[in-house]
C-alpha positions in Angstrom: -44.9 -19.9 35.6 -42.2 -22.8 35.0 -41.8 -21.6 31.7 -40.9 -18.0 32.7 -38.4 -19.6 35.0 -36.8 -21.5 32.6 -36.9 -18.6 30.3 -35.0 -16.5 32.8 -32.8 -18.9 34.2 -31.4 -19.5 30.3 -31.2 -15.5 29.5 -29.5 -15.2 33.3 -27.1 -18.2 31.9 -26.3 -15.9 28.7 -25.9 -12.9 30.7 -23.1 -14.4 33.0 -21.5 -16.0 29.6 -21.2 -12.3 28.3 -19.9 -10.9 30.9 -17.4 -13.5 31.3 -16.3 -12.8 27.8 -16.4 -9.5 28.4 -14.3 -10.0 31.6 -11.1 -12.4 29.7 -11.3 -9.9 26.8 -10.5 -7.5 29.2 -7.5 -10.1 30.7 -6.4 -10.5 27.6 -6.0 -7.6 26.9 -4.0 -6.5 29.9 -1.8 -9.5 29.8 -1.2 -8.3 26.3 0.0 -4.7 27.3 1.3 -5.4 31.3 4.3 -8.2 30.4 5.4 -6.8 26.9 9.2 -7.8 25.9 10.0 -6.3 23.1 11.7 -8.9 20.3 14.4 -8.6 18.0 11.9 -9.2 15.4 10.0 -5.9 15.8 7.0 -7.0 17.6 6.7 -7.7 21.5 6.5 -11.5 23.6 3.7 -11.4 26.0 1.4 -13.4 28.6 -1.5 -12.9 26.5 -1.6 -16.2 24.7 -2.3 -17.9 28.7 -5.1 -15.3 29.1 -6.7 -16.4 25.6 -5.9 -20.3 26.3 -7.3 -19.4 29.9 -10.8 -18.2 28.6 -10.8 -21.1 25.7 -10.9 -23.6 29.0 -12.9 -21.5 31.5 -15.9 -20.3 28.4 -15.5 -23.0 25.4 -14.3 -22.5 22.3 -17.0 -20.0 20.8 -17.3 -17.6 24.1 -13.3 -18.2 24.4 -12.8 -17.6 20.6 -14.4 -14.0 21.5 -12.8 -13.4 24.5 -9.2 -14.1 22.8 -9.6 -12.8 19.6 -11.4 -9.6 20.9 -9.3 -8.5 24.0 -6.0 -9.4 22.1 -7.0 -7.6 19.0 -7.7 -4.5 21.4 -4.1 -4.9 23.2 -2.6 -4.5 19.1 -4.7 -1.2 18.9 -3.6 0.4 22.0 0.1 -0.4 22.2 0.6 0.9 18.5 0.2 -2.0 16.4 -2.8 -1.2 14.6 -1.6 -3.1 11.2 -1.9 -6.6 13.5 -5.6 -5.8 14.8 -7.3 -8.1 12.4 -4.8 -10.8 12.2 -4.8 -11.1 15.7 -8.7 -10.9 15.9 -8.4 -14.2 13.7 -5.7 -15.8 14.7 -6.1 -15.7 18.3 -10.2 -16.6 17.7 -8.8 -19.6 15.9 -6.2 -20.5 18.8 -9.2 -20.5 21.0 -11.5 -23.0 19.3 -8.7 -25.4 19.0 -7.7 -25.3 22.2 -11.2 -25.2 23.6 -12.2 -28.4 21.4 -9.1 -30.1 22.0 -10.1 -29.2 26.0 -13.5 -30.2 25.8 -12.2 -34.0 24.4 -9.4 -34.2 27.0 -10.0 -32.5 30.0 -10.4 -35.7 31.8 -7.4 -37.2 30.5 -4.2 -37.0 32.0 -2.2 -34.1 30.2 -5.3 -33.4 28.4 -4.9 -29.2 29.5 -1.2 -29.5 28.2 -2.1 -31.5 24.9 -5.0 -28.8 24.2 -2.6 -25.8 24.5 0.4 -27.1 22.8 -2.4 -27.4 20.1 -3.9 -24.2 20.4 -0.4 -22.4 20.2 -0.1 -23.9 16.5 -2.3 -21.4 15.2 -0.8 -18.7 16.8 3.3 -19.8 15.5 1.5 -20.4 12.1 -0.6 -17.0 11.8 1.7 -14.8 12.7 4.3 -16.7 10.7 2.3 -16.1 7.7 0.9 -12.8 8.3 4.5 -11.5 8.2 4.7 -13.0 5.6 2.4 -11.2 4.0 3.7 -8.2 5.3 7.6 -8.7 4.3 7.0 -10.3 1.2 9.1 -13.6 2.1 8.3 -16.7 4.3 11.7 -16.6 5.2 12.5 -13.5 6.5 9.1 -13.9 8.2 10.5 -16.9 9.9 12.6 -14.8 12.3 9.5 -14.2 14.5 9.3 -18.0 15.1 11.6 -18.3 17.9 10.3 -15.4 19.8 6.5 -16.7 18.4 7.5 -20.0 19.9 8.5 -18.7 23.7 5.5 -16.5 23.9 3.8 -19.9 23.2 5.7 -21.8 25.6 4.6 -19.2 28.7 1.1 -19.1 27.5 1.1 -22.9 28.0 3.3 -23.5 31.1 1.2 -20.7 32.8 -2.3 -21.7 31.5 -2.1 -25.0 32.1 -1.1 -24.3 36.0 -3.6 -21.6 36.4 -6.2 -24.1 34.9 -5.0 -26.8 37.1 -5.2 -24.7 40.4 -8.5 -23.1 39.0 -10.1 -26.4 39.0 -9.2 -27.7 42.8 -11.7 -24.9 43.9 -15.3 -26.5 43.6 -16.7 -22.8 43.7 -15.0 -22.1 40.4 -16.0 -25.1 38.9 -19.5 -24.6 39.4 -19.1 -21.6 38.3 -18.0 -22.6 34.7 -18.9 -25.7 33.4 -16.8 -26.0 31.1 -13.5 -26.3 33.3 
């Protein structure tokens, strides 16, 4: 009898996981597609990068890396940019588990949040520089998406490091993810 308990308790534990990845895909993606400022680059700045950071804290690096990589990959499919859907897969994944290690190291430090999303925004600047890249042909004319790369960052830090901040004041929230 204990054992079935435990047994369910752990498959109940791996049910709410999924469907809390399931739940900051979907974030993701709409923070993606709701704020999108077209740059003078070609591509769009957006609020996305605070949903993936968001879910890296809230889920861990692995869950987070899915929830990220997943609902931002699905925000490049349906606003047009289907050429970025597998670069984004990966480079917001990666973003993710950096700043969900860097979180998990530091989140009782002071400035620990901030420290792992700067980090986990170095990915992003650096993917997308060199996926471009890739793309144009030249590392310096994919450079021009830097600045724009570089304020997307900044909001996706400023915000989820407040929203992470506020998050963890409520004890109901915090019990319900470990993690933060």
């Amino acid at each position: 009898m204990e054992k079935t308990i435990q047994t369910r308790s752990a498959a109940d534990a791996r049910v709410r996981s999924i469907v809390a990845c399931a739940l900051l895909a979907a974030l993701a993606c709409a923070a993606t597609m709701v704020i999108h400022v077209p740059s003078p680059t070609g591509g769009y700045m957006n609020l996305g990068d605070a949903a993936v950071l968001l879910g890296a804290f809230l889920l861990g690096p692995w869950y987070g890396a899915v929830a990220g990589g997943v609902g931002s990959a699905m925000a490049d499919a349906l606003s047009g940019y289907p050429v970025y859907v597998p670069a984004t897969l990966i480079i917001k994944a990666v973003m993710a588990i950096a700043a969900g290690l860097v979180y998990r190291a530091l989140r009782e430090k002071s400035g620990g949040t901030l420290i792992a999303a700067l980090i986990g925004e170095i990915p992003m600047v650096v993917g997308y520089w060199l996926f471009d890249a890739l793309l144009l042909g030249s590392f310096t004319g994919s450079a021009a998406g830097i600045p724009s790369n570089l304020v997307q960052a900044g909001f996706g830090v400023a915000v989820s490091v407040f929203l992470t901040a506020a998050l963890r004041r409520s004890g109901y929230v915090r019990g319900k993810f470990a993690n933060l």
